[in-house]
C-alpha positions in Angstrom: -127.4 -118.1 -19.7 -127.4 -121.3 -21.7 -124.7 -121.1 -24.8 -124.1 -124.0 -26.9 -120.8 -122.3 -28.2 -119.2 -121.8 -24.5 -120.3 -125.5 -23.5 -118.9 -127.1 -26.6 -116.1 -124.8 -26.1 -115.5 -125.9 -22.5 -115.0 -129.1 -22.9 -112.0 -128.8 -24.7 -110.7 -125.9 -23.0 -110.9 -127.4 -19.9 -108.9 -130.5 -21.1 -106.3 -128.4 -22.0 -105.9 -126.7 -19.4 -105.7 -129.5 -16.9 -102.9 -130.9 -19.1 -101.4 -127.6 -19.3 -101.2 -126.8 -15.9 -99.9 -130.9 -15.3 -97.3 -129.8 -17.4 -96.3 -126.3 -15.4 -96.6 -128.6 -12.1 -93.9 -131.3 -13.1 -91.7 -128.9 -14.9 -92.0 -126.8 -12.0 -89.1 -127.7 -9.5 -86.3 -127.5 -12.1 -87.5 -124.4 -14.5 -90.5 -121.8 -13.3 -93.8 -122.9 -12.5 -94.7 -126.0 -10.0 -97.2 -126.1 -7.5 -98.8 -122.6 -7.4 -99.1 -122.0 -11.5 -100.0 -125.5 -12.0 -102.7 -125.1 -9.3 -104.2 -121.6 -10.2 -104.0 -123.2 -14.0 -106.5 -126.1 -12.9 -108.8 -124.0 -10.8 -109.2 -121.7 -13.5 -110.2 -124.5 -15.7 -112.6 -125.9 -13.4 -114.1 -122.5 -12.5 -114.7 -122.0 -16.4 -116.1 -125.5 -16.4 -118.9 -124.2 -14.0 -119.6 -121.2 -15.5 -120.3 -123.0 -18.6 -122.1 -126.0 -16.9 -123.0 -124.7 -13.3 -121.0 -125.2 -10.2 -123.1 -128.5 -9.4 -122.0 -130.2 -12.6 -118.2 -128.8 -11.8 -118.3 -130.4 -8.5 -119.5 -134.0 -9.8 -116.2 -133.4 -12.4 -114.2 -132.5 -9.3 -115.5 -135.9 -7.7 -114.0 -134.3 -4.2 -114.9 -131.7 -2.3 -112.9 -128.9 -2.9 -112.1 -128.3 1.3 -111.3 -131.8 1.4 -108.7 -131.3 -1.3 -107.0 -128.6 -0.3 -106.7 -130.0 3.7 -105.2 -133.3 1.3 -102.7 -131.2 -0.4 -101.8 -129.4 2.8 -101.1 -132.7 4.4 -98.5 -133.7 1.8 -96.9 -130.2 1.7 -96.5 -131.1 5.5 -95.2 -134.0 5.4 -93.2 -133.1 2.6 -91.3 -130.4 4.4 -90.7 -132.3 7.4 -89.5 -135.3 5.8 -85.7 -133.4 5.6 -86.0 -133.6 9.4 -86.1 -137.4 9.7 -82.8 -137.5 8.2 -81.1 -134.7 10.4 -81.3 -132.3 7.3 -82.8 -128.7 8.4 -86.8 -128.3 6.9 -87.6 -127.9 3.4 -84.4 -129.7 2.1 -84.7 -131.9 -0.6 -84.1 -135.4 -0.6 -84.1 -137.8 -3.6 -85.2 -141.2 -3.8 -84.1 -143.6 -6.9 -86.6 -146.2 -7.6 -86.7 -148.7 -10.1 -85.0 -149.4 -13.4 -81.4 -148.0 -14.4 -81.1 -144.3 -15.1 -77.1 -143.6 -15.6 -76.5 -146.6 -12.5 -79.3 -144.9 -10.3 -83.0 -145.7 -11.2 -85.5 -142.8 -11.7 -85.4 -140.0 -9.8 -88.2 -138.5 -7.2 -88.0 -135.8 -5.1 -89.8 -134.1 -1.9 -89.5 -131.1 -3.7 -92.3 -132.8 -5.6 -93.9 -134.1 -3.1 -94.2 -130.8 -2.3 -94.9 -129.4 -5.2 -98.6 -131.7 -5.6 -99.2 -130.4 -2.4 -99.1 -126.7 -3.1 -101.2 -128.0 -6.3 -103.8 -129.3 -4.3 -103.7 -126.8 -1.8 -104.4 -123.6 -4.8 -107.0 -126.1 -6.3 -109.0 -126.7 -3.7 -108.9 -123.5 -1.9 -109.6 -121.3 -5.3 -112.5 -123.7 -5.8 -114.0 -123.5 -3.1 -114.4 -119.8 -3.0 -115.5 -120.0 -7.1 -118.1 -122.6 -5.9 -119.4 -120.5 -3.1 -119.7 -117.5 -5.3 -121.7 -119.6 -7.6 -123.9 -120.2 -4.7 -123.8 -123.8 -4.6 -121.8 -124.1 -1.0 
């Protein structure tokens, strides 16, 4: 079913919630949210994207394939965790970089709780589309 309403609709929608669920996935390590809300946000817009348009239309706006996303996000979760290790810190500790300009004497801060945090995002994203895209029959 073809309906101008839901396609005009879409496209703003979607936008929205892909800058809504940027916003849960950056907020996410210091208040609730991150990775998994931010992720399930996304997929959710994409998977309303292809009922609107059809799941061959979401994957060309998805410009990866869905698998290949989540096995990205997967990889930086990873590496993310074990990166505590290389400094003698037990797994999954956080450690904080300060790059660039002057923040209070320090620069700006970035985390591998962020790191982290993308990777979770990419992980939900990928994985959730990949079974929405399936059920669409497109896989």
């Amino acid at each position: 079913m073809k309906s101008l309403i839901l396609n005009t609709a879409t496209r703003l929608l979607v936008a929205l919630m892909l800058l809504f669920s940027l916003y849960t996935l950056f907020r996410g390590h210091n208040e609730p949210g991150g990775g998994f809300i931010g992720g399930l946000i996304a997929a959710i817009g994409f998977a309303l994207y292809a009922i609107a348009q059809g799941a061959p239309a979401a994957r060309r706006a998805l410009r990866l394939d869905p698998r290949a996303l989540a096995m990205i996000g997967l990889g930086l979760a990873t590496l993310a965790a074990l990166f505590a290790v290389f400094f003698g810190d037990p797994m999954l500790t956080g450690q904080w970089w300060f790059v660039g300009g002057d923040l209070g004497g320090k620069g700006f801060p970035l985390s591998s709780v962020l790191v982290f945090d993308i990777g979770v995002y990419l992980v939900v994203v990928g994985s959730v589309l990949t079974l929405v895209l399936a059920l669409e029959g497109e896989d």
